[in-house]
VMD Tcl script that draws the C-alpha trace (Angstrom):
set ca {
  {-17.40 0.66 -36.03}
  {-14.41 3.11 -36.90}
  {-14.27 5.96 -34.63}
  {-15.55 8.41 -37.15}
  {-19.36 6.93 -37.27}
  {-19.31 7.23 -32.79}
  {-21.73 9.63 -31.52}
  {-19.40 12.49 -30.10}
  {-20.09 12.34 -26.32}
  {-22.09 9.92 -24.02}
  {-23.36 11.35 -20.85}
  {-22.62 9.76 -17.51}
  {-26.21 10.33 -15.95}
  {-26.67 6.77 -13.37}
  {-25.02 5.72 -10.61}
  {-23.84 2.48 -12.01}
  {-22.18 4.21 -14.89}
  {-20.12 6.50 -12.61}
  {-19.08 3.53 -10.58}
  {-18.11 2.08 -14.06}
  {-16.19 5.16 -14.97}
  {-14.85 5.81 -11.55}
  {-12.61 2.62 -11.24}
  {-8.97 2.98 -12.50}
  {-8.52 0.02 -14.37}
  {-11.87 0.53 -15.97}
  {-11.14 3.75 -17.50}
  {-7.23 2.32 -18.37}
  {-9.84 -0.45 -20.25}
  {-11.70 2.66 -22.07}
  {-8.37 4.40 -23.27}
  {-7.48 0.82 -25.19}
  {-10.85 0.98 -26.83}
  {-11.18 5.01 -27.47}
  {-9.40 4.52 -31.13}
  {-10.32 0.85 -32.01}
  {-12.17 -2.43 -31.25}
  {-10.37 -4.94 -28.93}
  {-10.69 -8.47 -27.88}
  {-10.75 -9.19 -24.07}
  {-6.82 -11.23 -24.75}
  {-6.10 -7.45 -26.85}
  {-7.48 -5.52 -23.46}
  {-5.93 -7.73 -20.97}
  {-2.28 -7.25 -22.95}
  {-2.53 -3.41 -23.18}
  {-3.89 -3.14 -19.77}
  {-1.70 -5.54 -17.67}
  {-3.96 -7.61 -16.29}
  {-5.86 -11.25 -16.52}
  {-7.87 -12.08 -19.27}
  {-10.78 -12.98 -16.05}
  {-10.14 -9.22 -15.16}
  {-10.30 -8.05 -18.38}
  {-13.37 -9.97 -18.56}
  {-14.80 -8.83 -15.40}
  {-14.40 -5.19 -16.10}
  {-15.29 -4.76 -19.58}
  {-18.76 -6.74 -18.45}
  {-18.82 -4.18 -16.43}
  {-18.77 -1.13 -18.84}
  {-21.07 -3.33 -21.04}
  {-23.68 -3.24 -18.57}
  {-23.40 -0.13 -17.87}
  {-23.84 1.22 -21.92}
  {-20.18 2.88 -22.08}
  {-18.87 0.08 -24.13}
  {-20.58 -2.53 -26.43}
  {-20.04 -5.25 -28.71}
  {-19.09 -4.04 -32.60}
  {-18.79 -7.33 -34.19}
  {-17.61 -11.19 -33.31}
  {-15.75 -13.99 -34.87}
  {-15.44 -17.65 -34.91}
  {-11.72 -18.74 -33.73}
  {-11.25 -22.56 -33.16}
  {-14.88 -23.12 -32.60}
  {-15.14 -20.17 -30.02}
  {-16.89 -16.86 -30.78}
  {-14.18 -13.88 -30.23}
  {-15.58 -10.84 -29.36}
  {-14.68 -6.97 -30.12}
  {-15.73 -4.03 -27.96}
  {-15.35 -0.28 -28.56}
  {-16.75 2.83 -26.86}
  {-20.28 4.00 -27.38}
  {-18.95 7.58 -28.16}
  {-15.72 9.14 -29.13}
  {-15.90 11.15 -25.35}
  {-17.18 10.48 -21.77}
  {-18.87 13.34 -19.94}
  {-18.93 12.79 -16.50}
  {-21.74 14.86 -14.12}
  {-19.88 17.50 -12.33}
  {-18.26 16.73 -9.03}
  {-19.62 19.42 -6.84}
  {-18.32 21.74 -4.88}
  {-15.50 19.57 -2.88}
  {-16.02 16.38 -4.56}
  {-13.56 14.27 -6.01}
  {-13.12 14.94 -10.19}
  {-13.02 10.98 -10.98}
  {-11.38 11.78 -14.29}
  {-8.64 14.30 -12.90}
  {-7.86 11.56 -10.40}
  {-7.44 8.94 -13.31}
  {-5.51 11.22 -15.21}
  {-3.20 11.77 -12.54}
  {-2.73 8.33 -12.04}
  {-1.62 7.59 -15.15}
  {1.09 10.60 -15.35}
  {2.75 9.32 -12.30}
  {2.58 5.81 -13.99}
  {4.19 7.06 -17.50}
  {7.86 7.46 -17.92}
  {9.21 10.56 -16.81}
  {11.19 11.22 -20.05}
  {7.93 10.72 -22.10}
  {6.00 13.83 -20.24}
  {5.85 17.32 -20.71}
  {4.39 18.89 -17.16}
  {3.96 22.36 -16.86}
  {1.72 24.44 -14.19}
  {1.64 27.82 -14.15}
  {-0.56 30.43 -12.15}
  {-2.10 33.24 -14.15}
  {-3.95 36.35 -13.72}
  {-6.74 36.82 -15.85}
  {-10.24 38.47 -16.80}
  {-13.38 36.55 -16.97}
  {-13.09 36.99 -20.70}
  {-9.17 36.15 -21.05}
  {-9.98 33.13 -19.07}
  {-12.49 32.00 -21.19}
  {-10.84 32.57 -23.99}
  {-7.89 30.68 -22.65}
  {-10.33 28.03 -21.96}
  {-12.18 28.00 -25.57}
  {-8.22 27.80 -26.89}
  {-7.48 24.51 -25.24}
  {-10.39 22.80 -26.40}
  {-9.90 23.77 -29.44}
  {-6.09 22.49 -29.69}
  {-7.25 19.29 -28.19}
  {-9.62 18.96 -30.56}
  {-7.59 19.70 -33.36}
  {-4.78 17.10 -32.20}
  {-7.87 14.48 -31.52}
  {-8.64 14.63 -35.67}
  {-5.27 14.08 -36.11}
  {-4.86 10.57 -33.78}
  {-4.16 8.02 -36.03}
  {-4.76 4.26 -34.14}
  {-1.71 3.07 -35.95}
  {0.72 5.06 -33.65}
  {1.38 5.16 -29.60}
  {-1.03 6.39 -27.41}
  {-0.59 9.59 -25.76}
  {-2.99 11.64 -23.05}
  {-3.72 15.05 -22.76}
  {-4.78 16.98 -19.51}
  {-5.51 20.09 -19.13}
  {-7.61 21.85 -16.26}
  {-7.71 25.53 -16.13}
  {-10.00 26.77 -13.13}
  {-9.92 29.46 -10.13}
  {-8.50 28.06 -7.02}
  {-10.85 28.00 -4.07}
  {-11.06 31.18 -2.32}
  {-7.97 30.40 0.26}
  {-10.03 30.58 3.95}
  {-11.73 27.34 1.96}
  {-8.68 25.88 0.80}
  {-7.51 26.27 4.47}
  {-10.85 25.11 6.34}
  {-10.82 21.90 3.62}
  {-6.98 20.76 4.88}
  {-8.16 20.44 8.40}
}
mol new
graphics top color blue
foreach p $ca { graphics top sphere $p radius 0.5 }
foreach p [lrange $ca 0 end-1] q [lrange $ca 1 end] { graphics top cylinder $p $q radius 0.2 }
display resetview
């Protein structure tokens, strides 16, 4: 199914598929299959890992509904499988107030795993309104959105991450560090 027929976003609503989501490698497996179908030997290649791992965890999205079966074929007698997202996005329940944000975590993870000549990182602390900062906000989206109709499967895969948000008050910040 090219990426183009995929319901825009699936909604993370159980706890099995935020266990699904929350694992590492899992969502590593989900970033092979957000522009195309793979095989489990395809996953296990981009990924780094086993084909029995690859196996493991992409059962494990099955089950869960994030990923799914989009068609098979017959190699040497064997039926070769190819699985793709459910939806072009994940939306993942919100954290709470002081709990972890899975997806911020995995992003992270992969930035300090990418080569440091192939990253742009910039932070930078701003003073806005309510209505500059959601207009800020309404901006990125947009430009990720705009770059995201522009992927083309063909070439190397690159992540964007952006977070703008309002720092906890700093007594919090403070009383959470202890």
């Amino acid at each position: 199914m090219p990426t183009d027929e995929l319901p825009e976003t699936f909604h993370v609503t159980t706890d099995e598929q935020l266990r699904a989501v929350s694992n590492l490698t899992r969502h590593r497996i989900m970033a092979v299959l957000r522009f195309e179908p793979a095989t489990i030997t395809q996953i296990a290649e981009r990924v780094g890992l086993a084909k029995g791992s690859s196996s493991y965890h992409v059962r494990l999205l099955e089950r869960a509904g994030l990923v799914k079966v989009v068609r098979t074929r017959k190699v040497r007698g064997v039926t070769e499988r190819y699985y793709a997202m459910v939806a072009r996005a994940i939306a993942l329940p919100d954290p709470g107030e002081g709990g972890p944000d899975v997806l911020m975590r995995h992003a992270v993870a992969d930035l300090e795993a990418s080569p440091v000549d192939e990253r742009h990182v910039r932070m930078a602390h701003l003073r806005l309104t309510e209505e500059q900062f959601a207009q800020l906000g309404a901006r990125l989206q947009a430009l990720a959105d705009e770059y995201r109709e522009l992927s083309d499967p063909s070439l190397p895969d690159a992540s964007l991450i952006f977070a703008l948000f309002h720092p906890a008050p700093r007594e919090q910040a403070e009383g959470d560090a202890k």
